[in-house]
ROTIZA-88633 format. One line per field, with one value per residue (C-alpha): residue number from 1; residue in three letters; z, x, y. Coordinates in Angstrom, 3 decimals, decimal comma. Layout:
N
num (NUM|...)
residu (ALA|...)
Z (Z|...)
X (X|...)
Y (Y|...)
***
This chain:
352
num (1|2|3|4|5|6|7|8|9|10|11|12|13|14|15|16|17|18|19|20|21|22|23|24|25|26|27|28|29|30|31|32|33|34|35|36|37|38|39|40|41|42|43|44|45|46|47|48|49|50|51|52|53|54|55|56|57|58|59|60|61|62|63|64|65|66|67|68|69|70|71|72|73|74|75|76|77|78|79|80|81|82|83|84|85|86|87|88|89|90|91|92|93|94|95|96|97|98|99|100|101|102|103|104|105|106|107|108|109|110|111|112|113|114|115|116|117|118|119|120|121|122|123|124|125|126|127|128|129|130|131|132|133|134|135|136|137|138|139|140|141|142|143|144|145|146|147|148|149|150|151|152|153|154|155|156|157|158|159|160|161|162|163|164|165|166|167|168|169|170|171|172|173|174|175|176|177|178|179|180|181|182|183|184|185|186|187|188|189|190|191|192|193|194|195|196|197|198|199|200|201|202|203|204|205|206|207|208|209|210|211|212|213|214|215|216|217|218|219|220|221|222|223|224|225|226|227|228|229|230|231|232|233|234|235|236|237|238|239|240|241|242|243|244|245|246|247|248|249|250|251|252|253|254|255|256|257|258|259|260|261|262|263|264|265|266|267|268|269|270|271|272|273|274|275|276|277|278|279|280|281|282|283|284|285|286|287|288|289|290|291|292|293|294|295|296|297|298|299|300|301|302|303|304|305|306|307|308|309|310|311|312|313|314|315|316|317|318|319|320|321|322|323|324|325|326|327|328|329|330|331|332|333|334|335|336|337|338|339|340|341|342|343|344|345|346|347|348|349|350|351|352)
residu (UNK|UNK|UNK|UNK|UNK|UNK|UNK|UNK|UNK|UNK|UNK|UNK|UNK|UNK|UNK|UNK|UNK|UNK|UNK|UNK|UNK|UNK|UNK|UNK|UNK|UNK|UNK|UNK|UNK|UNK|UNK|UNK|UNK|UNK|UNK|UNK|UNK|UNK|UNK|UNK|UNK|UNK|UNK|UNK|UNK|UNK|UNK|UNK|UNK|UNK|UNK|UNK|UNK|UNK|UNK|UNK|UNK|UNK|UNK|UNK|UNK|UNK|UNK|UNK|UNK|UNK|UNK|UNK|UNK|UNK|UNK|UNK|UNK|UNK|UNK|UNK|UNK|UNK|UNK|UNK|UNK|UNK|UNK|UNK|UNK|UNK|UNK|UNK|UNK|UNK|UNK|UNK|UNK|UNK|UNK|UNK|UNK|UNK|UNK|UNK|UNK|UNK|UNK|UNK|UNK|UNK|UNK|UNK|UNK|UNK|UNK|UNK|UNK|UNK|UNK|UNK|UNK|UNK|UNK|UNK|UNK|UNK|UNK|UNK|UNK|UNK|UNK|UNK|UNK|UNK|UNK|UNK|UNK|UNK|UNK|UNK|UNK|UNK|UNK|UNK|UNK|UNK|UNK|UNK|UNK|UNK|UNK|UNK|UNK|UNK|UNK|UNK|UNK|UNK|UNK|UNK|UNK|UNK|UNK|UNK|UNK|UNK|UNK|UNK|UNK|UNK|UNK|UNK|UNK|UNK|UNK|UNK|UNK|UNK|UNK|UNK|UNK|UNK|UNK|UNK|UNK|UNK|UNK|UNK|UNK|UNK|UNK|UNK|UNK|UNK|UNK|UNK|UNK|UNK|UNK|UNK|UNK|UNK|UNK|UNK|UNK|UNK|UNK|UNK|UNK|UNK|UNK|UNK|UNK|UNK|UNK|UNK|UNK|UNK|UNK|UNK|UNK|UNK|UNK|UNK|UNK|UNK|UNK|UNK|UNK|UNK|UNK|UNK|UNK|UNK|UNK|UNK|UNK|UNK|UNK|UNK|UNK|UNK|UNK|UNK|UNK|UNK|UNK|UNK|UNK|UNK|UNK|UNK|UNK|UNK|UNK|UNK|UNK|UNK|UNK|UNK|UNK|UNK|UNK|UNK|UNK|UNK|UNK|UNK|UNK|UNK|UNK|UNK|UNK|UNK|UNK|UNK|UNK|UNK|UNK|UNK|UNK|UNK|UNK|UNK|UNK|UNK|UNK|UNK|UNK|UNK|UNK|UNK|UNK|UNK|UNK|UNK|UNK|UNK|UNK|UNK|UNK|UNK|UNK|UNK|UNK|UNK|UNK|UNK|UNK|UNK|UNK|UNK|UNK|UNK|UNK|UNK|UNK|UNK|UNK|UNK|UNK|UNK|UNK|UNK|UNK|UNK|UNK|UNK|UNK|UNK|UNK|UNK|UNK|UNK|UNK|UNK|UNK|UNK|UNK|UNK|UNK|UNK|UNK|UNK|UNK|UNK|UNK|UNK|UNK|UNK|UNK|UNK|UNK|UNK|UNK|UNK)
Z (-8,045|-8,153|-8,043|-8,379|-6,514|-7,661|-5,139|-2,434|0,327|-0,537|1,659|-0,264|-1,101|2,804|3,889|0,848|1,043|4,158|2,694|0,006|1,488|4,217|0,629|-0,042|-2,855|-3,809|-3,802|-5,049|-4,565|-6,289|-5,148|-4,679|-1,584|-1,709|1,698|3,680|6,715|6,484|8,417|10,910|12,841|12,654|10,529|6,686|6,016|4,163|1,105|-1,511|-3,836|-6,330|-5,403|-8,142|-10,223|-12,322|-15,301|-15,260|-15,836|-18,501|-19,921|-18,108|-15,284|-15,191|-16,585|-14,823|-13,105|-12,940|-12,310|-12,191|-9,626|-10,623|-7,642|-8,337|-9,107|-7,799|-5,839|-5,516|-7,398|-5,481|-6,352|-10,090|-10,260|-8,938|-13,030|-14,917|-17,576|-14,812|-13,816|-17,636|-17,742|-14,331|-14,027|-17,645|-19,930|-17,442|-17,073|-20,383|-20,944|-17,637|-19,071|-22,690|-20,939|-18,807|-21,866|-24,400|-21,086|-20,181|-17,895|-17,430|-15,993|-15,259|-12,542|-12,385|-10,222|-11,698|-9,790|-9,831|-10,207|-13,554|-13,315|-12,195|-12,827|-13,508|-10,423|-8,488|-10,763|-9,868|-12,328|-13,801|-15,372|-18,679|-17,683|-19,231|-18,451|-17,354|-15,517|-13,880|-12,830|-14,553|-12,081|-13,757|-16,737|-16,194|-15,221|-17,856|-20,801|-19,001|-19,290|-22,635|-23,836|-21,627|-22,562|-26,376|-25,075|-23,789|-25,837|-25,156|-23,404|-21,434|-19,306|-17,802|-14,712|-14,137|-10,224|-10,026|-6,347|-4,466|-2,250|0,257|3,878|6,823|8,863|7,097|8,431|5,503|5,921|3,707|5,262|2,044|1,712|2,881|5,950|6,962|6,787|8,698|11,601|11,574|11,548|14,597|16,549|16,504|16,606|17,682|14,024|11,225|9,317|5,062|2,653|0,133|0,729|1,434|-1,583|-3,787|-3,774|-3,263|-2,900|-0,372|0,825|3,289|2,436|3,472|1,162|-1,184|-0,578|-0,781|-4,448|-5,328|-3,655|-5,127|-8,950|-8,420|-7,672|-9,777|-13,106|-16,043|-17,790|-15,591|-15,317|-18,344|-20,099|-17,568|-15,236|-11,677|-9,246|-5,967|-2,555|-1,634|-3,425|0,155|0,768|-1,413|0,663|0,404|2,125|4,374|5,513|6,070|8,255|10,009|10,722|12,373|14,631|16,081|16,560|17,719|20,847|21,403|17,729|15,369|11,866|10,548|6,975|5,281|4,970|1,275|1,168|-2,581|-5,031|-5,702|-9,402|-8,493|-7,884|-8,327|-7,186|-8,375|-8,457|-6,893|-8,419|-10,763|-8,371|-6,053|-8,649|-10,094|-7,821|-4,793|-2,937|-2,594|1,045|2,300|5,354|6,721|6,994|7,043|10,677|11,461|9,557|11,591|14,819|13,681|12,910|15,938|18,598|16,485|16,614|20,506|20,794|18,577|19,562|16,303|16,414|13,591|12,571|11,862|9,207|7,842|7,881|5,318|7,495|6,183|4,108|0,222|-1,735|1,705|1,792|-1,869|-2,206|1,083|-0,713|-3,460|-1,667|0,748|-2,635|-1,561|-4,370|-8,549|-10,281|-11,739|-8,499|-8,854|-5,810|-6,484|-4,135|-7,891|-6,882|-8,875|-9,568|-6,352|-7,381|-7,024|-3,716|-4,760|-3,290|-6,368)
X (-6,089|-4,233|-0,423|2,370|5,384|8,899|11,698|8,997|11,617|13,825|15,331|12,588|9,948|9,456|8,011|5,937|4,510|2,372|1,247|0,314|-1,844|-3,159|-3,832|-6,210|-4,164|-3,972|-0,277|1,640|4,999|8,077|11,629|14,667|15,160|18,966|19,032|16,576|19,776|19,479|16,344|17,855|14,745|11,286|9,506|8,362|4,531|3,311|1,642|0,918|4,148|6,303|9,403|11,721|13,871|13,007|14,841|12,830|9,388|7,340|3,889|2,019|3,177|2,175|-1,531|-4,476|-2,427|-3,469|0,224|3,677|5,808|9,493|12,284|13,630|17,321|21,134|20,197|23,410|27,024|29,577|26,835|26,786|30,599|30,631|30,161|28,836|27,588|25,034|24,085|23,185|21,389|18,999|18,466|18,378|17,619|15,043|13,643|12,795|11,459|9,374|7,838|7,232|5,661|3,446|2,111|1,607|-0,389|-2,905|-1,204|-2,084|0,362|4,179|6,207|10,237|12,246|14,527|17,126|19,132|21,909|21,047|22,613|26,128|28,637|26,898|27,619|25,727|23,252|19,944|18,201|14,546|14,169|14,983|18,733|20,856|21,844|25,451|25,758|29,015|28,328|27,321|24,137|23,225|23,626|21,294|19,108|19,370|18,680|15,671|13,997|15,053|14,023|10,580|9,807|9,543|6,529|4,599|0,902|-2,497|-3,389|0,469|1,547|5,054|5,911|9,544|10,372|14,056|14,465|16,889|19,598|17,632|18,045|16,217|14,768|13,230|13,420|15,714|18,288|20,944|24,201|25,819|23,840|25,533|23,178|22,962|26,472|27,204|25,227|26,515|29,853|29,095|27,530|29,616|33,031|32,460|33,984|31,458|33,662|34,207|35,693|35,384|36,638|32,386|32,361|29,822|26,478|23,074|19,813|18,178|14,645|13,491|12,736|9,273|8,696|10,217|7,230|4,760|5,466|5,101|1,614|0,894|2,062|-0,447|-3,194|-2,901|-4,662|-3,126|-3,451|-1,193|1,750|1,874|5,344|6,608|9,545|9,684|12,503|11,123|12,263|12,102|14,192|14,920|16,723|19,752|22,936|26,996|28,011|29,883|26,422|25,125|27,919|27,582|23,952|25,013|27,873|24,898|22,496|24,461|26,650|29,927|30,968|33,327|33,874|36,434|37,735|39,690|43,498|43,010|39,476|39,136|37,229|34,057|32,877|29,409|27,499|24,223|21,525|17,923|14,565|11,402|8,898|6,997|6,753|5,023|3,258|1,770|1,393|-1,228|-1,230|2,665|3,133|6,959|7,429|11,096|14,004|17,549|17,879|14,873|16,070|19,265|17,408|15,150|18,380|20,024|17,635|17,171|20,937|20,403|17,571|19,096|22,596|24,149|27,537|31,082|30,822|26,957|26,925|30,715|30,728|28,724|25,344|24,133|27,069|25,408|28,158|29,983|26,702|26,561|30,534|29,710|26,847|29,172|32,142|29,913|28,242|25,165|24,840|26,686|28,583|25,123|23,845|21,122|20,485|22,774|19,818|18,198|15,335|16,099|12,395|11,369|8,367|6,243|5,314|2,879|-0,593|-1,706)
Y (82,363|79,206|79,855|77,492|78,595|77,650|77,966|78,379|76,751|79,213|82,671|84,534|81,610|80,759|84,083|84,737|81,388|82,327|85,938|84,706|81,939|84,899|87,132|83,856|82,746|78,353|78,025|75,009|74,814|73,389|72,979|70,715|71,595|72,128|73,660|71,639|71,704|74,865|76,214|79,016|80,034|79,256|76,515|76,710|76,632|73,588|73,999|71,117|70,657|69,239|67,618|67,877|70,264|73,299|72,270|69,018|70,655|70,332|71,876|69,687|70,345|73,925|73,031|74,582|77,725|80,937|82,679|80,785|82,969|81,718|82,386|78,400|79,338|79,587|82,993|85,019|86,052|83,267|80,497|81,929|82,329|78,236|76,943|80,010|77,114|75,620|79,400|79,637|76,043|76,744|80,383|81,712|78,214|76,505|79,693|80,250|76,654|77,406|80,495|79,045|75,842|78,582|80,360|77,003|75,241|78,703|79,985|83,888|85,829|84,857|86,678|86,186|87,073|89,377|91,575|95,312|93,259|93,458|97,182|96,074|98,882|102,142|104,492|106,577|108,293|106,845|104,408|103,769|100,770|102,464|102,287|100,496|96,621|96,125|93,085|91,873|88,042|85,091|85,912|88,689|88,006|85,215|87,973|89,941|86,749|85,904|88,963|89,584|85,999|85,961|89,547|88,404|85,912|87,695|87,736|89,357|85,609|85,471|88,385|88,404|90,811|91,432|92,179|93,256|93,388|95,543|93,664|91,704|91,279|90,493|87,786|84,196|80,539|80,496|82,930|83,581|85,598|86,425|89,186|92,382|93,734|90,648|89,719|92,684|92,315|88,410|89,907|92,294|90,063|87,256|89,227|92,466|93,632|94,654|93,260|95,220|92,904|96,064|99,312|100,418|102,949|101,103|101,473|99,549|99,693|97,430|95,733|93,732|90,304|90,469|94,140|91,388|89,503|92,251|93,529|90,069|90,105|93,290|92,017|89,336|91,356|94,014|94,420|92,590|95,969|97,763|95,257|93,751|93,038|95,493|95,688|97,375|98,242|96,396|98,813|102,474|104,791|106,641|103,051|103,521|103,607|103,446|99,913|101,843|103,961|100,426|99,584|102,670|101,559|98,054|99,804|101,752|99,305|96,322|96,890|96,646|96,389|98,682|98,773|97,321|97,033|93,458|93,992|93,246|95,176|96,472|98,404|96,004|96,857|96,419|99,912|101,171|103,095|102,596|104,881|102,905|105,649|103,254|100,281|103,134|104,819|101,275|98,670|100,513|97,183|96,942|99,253|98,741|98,468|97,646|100,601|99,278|100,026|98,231|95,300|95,065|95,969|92,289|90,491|91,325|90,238|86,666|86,502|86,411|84,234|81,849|82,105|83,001|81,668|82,600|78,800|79,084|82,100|81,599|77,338|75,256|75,143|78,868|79,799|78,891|78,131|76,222|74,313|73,198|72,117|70,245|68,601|67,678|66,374|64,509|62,708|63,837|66,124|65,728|68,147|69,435|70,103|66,960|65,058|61,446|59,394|58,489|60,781|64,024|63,943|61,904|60,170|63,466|63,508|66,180|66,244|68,550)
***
């Protein structure tokens, strides 16, 4: 199956690129490469791939795919809440335009990456993917239009899968620390605090970037029949916790290290829990494998090898949104996040 990849350089894309090569899968990837300073451990697997920009592709450049898998995007709430209109323009409008270039060029099935953010405020009552969508960010709302936009495609030839993945965290040569067990640990390690910015009442479900990986596998393998037009809650549903249960996790793990909560730590509107029964129940090739002490247990012996310092995860190296007004104010990048070097679309140094 030939697959092109967008946003395979990404926290996400740069461990699933390997499995899905080891899975035997032709991968092609695409990505603008916001964040190629940003590599934290490890190197990214080179596939064939388009060097350009999501919201620049066209039908023909999705012809003779099997599967689009779509991560490409501004991944997380303070990168949505930058310009909510450019959230709206490259995670909900390109991603439409992808999907209806996909099904008008052949293309046979169409995975997105969709999120539980999608959720936002609804509490702790656990939720199928029957709940109802209440979104809090310009991120999820983006979410939210895609799937209600791509969902109306979808044809006996086109077949969309929606993956709405738990919080992530975990180990990738990408790394992203705004993401709260990673934050954590980052916080724990480097100061000895694991430090709350919320009072740790909400909660979340979360999944290892690499389980991440595997229900993508899995959503690629399995029978049109049984994913089609569908949408499935990517983790375990034993992995739900309270951010302060996840804090309570790093303090055990890491040494030295307390909990400690912001002076101005408040009520963060964003709570949910979400039941993983279908994703189990469909997808026989998706096996997790990660726990959230696990995942913290992987983090924290990186963060030694490596030498994980305060600057690292909280300066603009690893920090998204620090990276991307750095970008800006060094020229490097405009307003519209395009790359100024008159290259937005450089030249297609694909080998495709």
């Amino acid at each position: 199956m030939k697959v092109l990849l967008t946003g395979h350089k990404g926290y996400i894309g740069s461990r699933l690129v390997p499995m899905l090569l080891e899975e035997g899968f032709d991968v092609v990837g695409l990505d603008t490469d916001l964040f190629r300073d940003c590599t934290f451990d490890g190197e990214l697997t080179q596939v064939p791939e388009i060097d350009g920009d999501v919201r620049d592709l066209t039908e023909r450049d999705v012809e003779g795919y099997d599967a689009v898998v779509h991560l490409a995007g501004l991944s997380n709430d303070p990168l949505g809440d930058f310009d909510p209109s450019l959230t709206d323009e490259i995670n909900h409008r390109a991603s439409v335009r992808l999907a209806r270039a996909a099904r008008s060029a052949g293309v046979e099935r169409f995975v997105f990456a969709s999120s539980c953010s999608n959720y936002g405020a609804s509490g702790d009552r656990f939720l199928s993917e029957e709940a109802e969508f209440r979104p809090v960010t310009p991120y999820g709302r983006s979410k939210v239009d895609v799937e209600h936009a791509v969902s109306s495609l979808a044809t006996a030839a086109f077949s969309p899968v929606f993956l709405r993945a738990s919080t992530a965290y975990g180990l990738s040569p990408r790394i992203r620390f705004d993401l709260v067990l990673n934050n954590l640990t980052a916080w724990a390690f480097t100061t000895g605090r694991v430090y709350l910015k919320s009072d740790g009442a909400p909660w979340r479900p979360i999944v290892h970037v690499d389980d991440i990986c595997r229900a993508y596998v899995a959503a690629l393998k399995a029978p049109i029949g049984a994913v089609h037009n569908q949408a499935f809650n990517v983790g375990l549903t034993s992995e739900n916790y309270q951010i302060l249960d996840i804090a309570a996790i790093v303090e055990r793990v890491v040494p030295n290290c307390r909990i400690e909560l912001s002076p101005d730590a408040a009520p963060d509107r964003r709570c949910y829990r979400v039941s993983c029964d279908r994703i189990a129940r469909t997808l026989h090739h998706f096996k997790p494998e990660w726990s959230a002490r696990r995942g913290v247990e992987q983090l924290y012996e990186a963060f030694c090898r490596v030498g994980l310092t305060l600057d690292d995860f909280e300066g603009p190296r690893f920090k998204r949104i620090a990276h991307v007004r750095k970008l800006i104010g060094d020229g490097a990048l405009d307003s519209r996040l395009r790359w100024r070097n008159g290259a937005e679309w450089r030249a297609r140094r694909a080998t495709v």
